[in-house]
TIPAMI-47881 format. One record per residue: x, y, z of N, C-alpha, C in turn; residue in three letters. Coordinates in Angstrom, 1 decimal. Atoms other than C-alpha are relative to their C-alpha. Example, Ala and Ser with C-alpha at 12.3 -4.5 7.8 and 13.67 -1.06 7.14 Angstrom:
2
[node [0.9 -1.2 0.0] [12.3 -4.5 7.8] [0.9 1.2 0.0] "ala"]
[node [-0.9 -1.1 0.0] [13.7 -1.1 7.1] [-0.8 1.1 0.8] "ser"]
END
This chain:
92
[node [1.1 -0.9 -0.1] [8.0 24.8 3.4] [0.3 1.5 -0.1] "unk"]
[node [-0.6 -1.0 -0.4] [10.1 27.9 4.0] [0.1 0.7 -1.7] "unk"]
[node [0.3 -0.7 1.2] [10.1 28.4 -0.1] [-0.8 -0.1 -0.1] "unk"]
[node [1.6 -0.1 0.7] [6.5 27.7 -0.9] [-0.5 1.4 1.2] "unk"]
[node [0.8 -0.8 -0.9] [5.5 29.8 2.0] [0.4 1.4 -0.7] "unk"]
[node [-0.7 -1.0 0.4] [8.0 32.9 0.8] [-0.7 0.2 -1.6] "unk"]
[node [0.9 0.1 1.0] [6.5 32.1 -2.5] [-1.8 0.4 0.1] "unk"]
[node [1.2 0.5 -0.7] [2.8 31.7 -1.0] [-0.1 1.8 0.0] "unk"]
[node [0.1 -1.0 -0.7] [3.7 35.5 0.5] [0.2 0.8 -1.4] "unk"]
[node [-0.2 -1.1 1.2] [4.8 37.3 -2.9] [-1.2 -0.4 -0.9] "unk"]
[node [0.9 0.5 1.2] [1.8 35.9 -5.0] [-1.3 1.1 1.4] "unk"]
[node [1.0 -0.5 -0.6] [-0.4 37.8 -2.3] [-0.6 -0.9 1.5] "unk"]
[node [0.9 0.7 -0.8] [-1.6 34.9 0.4] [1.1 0.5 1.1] "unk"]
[node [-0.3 -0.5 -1.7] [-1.3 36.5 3.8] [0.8 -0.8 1.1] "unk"]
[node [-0.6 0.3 -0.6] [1.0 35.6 6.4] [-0.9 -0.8 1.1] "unk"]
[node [0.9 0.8 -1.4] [-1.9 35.0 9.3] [-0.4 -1.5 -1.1] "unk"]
[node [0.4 1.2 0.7] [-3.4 32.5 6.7] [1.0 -1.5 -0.2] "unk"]
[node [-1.4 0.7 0.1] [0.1 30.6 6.2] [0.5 -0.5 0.9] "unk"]
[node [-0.1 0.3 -1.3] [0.2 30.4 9.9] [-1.3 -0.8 0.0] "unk"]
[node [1.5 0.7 0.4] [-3.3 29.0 9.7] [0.1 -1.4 0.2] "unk"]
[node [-0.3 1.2 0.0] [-2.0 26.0 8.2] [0.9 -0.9 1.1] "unk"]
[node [-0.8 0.6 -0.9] [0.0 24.8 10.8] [-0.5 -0.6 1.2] "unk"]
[node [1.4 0.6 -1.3] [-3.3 24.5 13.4] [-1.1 0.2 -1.1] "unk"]
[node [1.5 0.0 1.0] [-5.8 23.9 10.3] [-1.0 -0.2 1.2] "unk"]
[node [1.2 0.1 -0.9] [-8.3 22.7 13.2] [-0.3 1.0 0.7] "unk"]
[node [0.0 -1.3 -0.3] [-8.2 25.7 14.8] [-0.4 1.0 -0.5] "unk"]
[node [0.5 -1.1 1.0] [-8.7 28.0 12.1] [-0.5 -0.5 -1.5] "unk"]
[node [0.4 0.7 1.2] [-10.3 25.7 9.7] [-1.4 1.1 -0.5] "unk"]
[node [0.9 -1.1 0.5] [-13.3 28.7 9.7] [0.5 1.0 -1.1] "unk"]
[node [-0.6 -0.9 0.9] [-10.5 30.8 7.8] [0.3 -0.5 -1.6] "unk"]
[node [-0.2 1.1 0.9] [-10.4 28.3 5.1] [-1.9 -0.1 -1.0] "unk"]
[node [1.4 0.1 0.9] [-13.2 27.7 2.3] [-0.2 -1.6 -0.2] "unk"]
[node [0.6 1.1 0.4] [-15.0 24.5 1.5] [1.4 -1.0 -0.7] "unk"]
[node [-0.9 0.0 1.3] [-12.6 24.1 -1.5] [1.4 -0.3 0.5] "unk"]
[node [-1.4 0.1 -0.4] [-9.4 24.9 0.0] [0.1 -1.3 1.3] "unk"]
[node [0.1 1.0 -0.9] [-10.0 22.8 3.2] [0.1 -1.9 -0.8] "unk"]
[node [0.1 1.1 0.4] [-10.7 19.5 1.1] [1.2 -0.2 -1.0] "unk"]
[node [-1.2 0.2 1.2] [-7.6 20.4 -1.4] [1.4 -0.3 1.1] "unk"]
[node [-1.2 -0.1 -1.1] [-5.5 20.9 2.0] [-0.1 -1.7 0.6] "unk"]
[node [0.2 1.1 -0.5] [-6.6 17.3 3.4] [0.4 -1.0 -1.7] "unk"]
[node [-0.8 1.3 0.7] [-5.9 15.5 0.1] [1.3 0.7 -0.7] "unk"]
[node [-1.5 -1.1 0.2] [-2.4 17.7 -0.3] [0.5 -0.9 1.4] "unk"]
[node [-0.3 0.9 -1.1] [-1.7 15.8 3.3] [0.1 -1.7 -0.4] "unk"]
[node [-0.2 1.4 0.6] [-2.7 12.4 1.6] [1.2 -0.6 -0.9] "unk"]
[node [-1.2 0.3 0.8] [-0.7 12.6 -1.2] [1.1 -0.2 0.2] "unk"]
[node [-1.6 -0.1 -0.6] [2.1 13.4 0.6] [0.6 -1.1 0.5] "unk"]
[node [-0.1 1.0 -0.7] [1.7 10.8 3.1] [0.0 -1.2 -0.7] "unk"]
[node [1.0 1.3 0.5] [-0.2 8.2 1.5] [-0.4 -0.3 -0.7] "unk"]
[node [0.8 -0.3 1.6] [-1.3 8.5 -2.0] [0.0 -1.1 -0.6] "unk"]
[node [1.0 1.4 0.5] [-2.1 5.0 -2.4] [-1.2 -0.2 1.2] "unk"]
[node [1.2 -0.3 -0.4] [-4.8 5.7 0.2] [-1.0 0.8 0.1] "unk"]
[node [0.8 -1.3 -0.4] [-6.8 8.1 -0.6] [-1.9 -0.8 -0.1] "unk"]
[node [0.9 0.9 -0.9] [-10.0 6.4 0.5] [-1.6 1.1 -0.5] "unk"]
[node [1.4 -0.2 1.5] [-14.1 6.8 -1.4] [-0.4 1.7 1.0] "unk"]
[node [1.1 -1.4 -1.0] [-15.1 9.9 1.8] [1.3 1.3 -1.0] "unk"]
[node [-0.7 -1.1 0.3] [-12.0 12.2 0.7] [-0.7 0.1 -1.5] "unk"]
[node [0.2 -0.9 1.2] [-12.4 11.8 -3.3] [-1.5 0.5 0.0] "unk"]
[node [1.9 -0.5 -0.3] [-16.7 12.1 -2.8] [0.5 1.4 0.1] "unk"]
[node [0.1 -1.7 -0.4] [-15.2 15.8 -1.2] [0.0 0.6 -1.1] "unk"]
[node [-0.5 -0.6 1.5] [-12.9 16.1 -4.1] [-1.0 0.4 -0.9] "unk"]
[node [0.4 0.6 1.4] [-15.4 15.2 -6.6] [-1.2 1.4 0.6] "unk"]
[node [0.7 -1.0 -0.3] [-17.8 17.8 -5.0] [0.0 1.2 -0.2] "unk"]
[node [-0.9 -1.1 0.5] [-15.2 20.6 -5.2] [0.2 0.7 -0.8] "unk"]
[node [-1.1 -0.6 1.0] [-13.4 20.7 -8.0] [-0.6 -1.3 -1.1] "unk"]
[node [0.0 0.8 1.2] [-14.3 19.4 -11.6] [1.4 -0.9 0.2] "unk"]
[node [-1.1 1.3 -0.1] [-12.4 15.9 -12.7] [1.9 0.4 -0.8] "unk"]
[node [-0.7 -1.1 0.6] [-9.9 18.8 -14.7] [1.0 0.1 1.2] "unk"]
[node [-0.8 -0.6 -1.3] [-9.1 20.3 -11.3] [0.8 -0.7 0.2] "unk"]
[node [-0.3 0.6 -0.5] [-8.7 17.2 -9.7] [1.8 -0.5 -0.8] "unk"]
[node [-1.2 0.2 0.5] [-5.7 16.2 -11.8] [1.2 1.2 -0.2] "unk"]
[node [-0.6 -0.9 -0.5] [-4.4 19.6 -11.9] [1.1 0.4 1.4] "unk"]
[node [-0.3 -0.1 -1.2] [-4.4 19.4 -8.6] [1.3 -0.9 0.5] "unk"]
[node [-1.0 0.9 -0.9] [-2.7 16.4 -7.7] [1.5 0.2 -0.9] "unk"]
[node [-1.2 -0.2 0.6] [-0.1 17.3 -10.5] [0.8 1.1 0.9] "unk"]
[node [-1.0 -1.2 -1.0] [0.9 20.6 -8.4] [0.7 -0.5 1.5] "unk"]
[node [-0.6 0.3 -0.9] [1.1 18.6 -5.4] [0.8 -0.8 -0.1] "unk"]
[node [-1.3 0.5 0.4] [3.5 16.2 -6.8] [1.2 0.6 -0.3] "unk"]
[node [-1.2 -1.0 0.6] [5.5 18.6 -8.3] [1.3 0.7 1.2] "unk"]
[node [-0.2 -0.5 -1.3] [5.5 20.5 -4.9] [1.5 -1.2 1.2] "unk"]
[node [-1.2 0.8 -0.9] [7.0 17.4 -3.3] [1.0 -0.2 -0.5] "unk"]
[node [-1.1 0.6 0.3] [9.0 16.2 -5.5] [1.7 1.3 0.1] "unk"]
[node [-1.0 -0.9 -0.4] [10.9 19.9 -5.4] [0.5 -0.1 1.3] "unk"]
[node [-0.5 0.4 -1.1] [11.1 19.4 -1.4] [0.8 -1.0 -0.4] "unk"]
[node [-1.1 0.7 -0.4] [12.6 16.3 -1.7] [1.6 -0.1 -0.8] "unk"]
[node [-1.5 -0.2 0.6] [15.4 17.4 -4.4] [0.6 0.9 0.6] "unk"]
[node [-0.6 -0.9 -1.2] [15.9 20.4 -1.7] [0.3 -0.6 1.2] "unk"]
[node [-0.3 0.7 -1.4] [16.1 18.1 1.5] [1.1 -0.4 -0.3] "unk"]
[node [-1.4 1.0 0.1] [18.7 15.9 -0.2] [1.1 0.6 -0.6] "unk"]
[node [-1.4 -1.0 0.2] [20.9 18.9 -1.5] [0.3 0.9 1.0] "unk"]
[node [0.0 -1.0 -0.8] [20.5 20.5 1.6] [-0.2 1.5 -0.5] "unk"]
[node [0.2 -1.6 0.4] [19.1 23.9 0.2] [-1.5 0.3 1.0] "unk"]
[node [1.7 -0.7 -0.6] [15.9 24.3 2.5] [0.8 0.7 1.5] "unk"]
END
């Protein structure tokens, strides 16, 4: 998380925000419609991404055109899969 975040911080997204995520419940008011529902299936995928279950995509599908949605889940793949080539070379 320590390079997306560093990354996250030179593209412009605020430090308080970045902290945010860490107690989303807490500060889920700082959060938009949009981002909130992209942050909850960004947790699925991760976890669980043969569950992602009819209430999340309905959010999805609310959201973000069927475009996004693939977009989307392509960035979050990508995302992990760089973690897990960093975990297992030890570079994070």
């Amino acid at each position: 998380m320590r390079t997306q975040s560093a990354l996250a911080e030179r593209l412009g997204v605020g430090r308080d925000l970045l902290d945010a995520l860490y107690h989303i419940d807490q500060h889920a008011a700082e959060f938009t419609p949009a981002q909130l529902v992209a942050i909850r299936y960004a947790e699925r995928v991760t976890t669980a991404a043969g569950d992602i279950d009819a209430r999340l995509w309905s959010d999805l599908q609310e959201q973000f055109a069927d475009d996004a949605i693939v977009e989307l889940t392509a960035v979050i793949g990508f995302i992990n899969y760089l973690n897990r080539v960093a975990d297992a070379l030890g570079l994070t």
